[in-house]
LUMTOR-21948 format. One record per atom (N, C-alpha, C): residue in three letters; y, z, x. Coordinates in steps of 0.1 Angstrom, whole numbers, padded with zeros to 4 digits, always signed. Example, Ala and Ser with C-alpha at 12.3 -4.5 7.8 and 13.67 -1.06 7.14 Angstrom:
REM LUMTOR-21948
ala-0057+0078+0132ala-0045+0078+0123ala-0033+0078+0132ser-0022+0071+0128ser-0011+0071+0137ser+0000+0079+0129
***
This chain:
REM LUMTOR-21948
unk-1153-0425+0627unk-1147-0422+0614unk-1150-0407+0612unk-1138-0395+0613unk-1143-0379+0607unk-1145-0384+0595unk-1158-0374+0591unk-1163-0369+0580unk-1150-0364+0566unk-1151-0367+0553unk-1141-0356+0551unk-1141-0345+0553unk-1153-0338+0548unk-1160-0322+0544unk-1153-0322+0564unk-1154-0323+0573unk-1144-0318+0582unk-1132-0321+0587unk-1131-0332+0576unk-1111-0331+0580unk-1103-0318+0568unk-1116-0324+0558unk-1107-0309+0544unk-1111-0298+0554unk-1116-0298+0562unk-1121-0285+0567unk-1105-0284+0580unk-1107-0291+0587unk-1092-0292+0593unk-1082-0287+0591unk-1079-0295+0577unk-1064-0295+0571unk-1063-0283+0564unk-1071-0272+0564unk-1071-0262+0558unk-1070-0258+0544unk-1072-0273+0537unk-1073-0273+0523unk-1076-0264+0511unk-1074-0260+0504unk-1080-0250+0495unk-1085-0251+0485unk-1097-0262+0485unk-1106-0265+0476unk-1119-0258+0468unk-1116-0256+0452unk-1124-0245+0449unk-1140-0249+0451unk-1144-0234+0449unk-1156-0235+0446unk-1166-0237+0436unk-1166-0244+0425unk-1175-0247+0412unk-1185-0241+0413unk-1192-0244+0420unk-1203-0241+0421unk-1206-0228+0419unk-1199-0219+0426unk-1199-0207+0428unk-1192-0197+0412unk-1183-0202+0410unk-1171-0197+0402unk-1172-0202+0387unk-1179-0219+0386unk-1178-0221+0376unk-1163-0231+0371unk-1167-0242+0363unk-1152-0251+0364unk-1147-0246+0353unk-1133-0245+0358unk-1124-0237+0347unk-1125-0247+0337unk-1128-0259+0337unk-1122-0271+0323unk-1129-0259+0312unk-1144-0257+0310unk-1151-0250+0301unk-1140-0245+0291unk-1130-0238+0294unk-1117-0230+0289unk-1111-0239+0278unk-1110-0246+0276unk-1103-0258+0273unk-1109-0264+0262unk-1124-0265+0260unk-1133-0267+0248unk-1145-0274+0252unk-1153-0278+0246unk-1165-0281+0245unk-1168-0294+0256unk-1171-0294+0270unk-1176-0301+0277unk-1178-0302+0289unk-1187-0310+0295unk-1195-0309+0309unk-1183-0308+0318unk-1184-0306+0330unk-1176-0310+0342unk-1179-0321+0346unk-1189-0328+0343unk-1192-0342+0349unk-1208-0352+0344unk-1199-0364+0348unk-1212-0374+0342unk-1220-0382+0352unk-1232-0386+0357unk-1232-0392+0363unk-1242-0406+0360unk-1236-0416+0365unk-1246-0427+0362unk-1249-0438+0371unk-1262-0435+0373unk-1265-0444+0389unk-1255-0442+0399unk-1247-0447+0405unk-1235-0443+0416unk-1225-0441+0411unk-1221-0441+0400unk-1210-0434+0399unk-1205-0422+0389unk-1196-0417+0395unk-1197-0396+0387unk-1183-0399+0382unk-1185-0398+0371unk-1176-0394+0364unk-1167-0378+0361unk-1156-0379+0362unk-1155-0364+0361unk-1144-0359+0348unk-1149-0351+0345unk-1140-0347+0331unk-1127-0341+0340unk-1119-0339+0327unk-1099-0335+0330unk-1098-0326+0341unk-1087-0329+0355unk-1089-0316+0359unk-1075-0316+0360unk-1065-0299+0359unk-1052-0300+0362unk-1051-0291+0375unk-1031-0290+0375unk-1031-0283+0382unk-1030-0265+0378unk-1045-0261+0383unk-1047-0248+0382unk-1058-0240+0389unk-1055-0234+0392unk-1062-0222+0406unk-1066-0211+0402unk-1079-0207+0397unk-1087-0200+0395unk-1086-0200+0381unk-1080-0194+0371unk-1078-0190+0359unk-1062-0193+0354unk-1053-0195+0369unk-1038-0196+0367unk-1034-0210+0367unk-1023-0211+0356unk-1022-0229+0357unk-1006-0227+0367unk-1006-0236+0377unk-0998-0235+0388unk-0984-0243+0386unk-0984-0254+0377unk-0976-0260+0373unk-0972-0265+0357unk-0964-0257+0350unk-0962-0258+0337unk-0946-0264+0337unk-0946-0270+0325unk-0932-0277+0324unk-0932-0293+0318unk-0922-0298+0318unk-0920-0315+0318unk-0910-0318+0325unk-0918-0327+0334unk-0908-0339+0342unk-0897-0343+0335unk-0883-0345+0337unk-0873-0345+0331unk-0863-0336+0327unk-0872-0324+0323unk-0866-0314+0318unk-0871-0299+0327unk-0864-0301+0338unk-0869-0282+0342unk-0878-0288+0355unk-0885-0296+0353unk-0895-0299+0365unk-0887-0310+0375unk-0889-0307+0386unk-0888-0322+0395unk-0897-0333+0401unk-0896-0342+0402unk-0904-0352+0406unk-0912-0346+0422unk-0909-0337+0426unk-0913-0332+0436unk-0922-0321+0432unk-0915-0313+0424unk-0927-0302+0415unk-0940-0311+0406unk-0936-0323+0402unk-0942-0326+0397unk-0957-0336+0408unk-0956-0338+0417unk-0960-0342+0430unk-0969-0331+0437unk-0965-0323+0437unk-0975-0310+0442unk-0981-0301+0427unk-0981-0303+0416unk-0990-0306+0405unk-1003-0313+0407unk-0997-0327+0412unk-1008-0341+0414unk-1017-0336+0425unk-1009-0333+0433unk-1018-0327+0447unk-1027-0313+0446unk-1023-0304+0439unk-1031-0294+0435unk-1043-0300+0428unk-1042-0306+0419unk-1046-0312+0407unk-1060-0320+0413unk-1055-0329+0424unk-1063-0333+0441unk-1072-0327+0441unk-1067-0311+0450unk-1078-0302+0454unk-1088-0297+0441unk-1085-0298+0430unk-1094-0294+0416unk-1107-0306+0419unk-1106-0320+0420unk-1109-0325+0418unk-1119-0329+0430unk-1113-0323+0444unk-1122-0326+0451unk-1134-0318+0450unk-1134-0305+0446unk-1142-0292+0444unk-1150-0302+0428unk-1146-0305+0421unk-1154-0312+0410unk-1166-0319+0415unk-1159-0329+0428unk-1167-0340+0437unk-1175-0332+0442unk-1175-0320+0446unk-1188-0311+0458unk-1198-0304+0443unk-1191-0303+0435unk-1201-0295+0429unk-1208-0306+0421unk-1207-0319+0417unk-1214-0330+0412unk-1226-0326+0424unk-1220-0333+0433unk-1226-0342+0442unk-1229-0332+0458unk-1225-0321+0463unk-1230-0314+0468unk-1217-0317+0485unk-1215-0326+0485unk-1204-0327+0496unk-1194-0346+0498unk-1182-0337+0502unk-1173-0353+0498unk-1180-0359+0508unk-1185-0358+0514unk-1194-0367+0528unk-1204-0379+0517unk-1206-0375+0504unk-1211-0384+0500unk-1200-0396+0491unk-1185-0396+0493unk-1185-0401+0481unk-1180-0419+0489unk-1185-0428+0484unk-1182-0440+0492unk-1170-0445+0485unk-1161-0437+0473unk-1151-0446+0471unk-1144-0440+0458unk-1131-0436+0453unk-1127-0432+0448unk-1119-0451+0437unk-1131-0442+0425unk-1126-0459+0420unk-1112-0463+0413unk-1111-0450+0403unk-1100-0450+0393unk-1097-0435+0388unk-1082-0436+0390unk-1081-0422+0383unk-1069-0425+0372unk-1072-0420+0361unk-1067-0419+0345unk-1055-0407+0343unk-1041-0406+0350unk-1031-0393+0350unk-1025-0393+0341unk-1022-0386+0333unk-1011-0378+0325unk-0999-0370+0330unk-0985-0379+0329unk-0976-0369+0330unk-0971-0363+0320unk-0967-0351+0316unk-0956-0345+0307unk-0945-0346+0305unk-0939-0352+0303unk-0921-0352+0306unk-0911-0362+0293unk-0900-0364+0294unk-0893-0365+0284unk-0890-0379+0286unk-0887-0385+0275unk-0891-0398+0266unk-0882-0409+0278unk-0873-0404+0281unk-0865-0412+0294unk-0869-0409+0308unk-0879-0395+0308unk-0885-0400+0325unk-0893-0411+0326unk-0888-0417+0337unk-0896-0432+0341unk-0899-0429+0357unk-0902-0417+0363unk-0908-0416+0380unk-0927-0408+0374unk-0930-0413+0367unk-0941-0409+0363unk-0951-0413+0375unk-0949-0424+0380unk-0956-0430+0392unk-0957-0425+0407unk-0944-0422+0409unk-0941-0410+0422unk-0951-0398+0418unk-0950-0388+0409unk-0959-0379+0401unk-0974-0383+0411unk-0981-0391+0404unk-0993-0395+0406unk-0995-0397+0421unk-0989-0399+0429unk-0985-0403+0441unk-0996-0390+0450unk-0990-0376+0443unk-0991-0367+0448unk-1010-0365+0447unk-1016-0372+0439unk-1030-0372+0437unk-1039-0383+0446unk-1031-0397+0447unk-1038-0405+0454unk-1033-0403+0474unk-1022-0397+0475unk-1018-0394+0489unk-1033-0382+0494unk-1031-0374+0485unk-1042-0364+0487unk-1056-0370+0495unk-1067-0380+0485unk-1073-0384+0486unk-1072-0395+0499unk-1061-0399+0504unk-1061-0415+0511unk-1062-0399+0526unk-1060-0390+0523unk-1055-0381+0535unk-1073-0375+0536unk-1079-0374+0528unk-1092-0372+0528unk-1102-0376+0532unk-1103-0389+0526unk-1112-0397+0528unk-1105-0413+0536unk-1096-0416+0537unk-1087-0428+0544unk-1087-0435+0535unk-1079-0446+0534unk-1071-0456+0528unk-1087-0466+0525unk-1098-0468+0528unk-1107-0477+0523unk-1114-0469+0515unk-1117-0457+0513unk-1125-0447+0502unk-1114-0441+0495unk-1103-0439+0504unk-1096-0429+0491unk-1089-0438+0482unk-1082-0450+0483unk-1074-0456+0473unk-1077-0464+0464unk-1080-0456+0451unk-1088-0464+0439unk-1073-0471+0433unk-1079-0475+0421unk-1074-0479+0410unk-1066-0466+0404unk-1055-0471+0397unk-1047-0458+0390unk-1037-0464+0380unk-1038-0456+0370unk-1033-0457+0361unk-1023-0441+0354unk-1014-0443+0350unk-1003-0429+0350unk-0995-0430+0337unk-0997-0424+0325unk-0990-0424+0314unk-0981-0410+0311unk-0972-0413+0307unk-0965-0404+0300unk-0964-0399+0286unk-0971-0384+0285unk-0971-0378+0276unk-0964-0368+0269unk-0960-0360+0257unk-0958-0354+0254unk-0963-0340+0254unk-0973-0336+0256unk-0980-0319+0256unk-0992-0323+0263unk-0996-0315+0270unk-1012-0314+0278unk-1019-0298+0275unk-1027-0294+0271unk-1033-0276+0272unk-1024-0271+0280unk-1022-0261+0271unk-1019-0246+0284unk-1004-0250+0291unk-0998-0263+0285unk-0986-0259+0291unk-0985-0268+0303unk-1000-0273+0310unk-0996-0279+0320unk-0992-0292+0319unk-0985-0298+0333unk-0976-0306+0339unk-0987-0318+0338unk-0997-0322+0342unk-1008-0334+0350unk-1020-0325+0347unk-1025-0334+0346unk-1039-0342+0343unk-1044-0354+0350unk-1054-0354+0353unk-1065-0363+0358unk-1078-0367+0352unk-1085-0379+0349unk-1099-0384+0351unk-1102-0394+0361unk-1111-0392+0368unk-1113-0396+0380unk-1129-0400+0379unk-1127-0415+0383unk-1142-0419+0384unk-1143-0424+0397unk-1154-0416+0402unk-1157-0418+0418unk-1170-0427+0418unk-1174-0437+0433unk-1184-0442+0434unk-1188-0433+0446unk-1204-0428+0443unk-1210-0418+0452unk-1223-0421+0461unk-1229-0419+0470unk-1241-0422+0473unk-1252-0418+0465
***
């Protein structure tokens, strides 16, 4: 079985560094990057956004496409794996991605809100495989998120 920390290393991924940089959520208002309790880390909101820039603004339905809105989810991904290293120090620890909580933006008649999220659990099953990466998921549709972005995530991981 590869490790993830060397398949994200492979795949050339572009997973930030928290640690180093600091998690953008801070921006956003008053809260940790993460909780942990006994084995499992909980991680506060992450979107799609890369360093200080939010990468995907808009609403599904209107202006965005179910494909823009997919590589949101997947960006969104790489936030969250960088959340997982800076909890916990490397995804080599995480034994299981349990449940993630998404937010899409989009208008009162988009119903591909599910495809959307798609783009976050592919990420993960491509990471860690189909027995750690495919949790539970759950995908609502909303009307406004901060800053304009597209997706959102909470993600509760089981960790060593």
């Amino acid at each position: 079985m590869t490790q993830p920390e060397m398949l994200a290393l492979r795949m050339g991924l572009d997973i930030p560094d928290f640690e180093r940089d600091g998690y953008y959520g801070a921006g956003y208002g008053t809260m940790k990057p993460f909780h942990r309790v006994g084995s499992l880390l909980f991680l506060s909101g992450h979107v799609a956004q890369a360093g200080s820039e939010i990468t995907h603004r808009g609403r599904l339905g209107a202006g965005l496409t179910v494909e823009e809105g997919y590589q949101a989810a997947r960006r969104t991904g790489l936030n969250v794996l960088g959340g997982i290293r800076q909890a916990v120090g490397s995804l080599d620890r995480v034994k299981g991605i349990v449940r993630s909580l998404n937010f899409v933006v989009c208008t009162p008649e988009f119903e591909e809100v599910h495809k959307v999220s798609s783009g976050l659990s592919d990420l993960f099953v491509e990471v860690f495989g189909p027995e750690r990466g495919l949790g539970g998921r759950a995908t609502i549709g909303v009307m406004a998120l901060a800053g304009g972005v597209c997706f959102e995530t909470w993600v509760t991981v089981e960790v060593e």
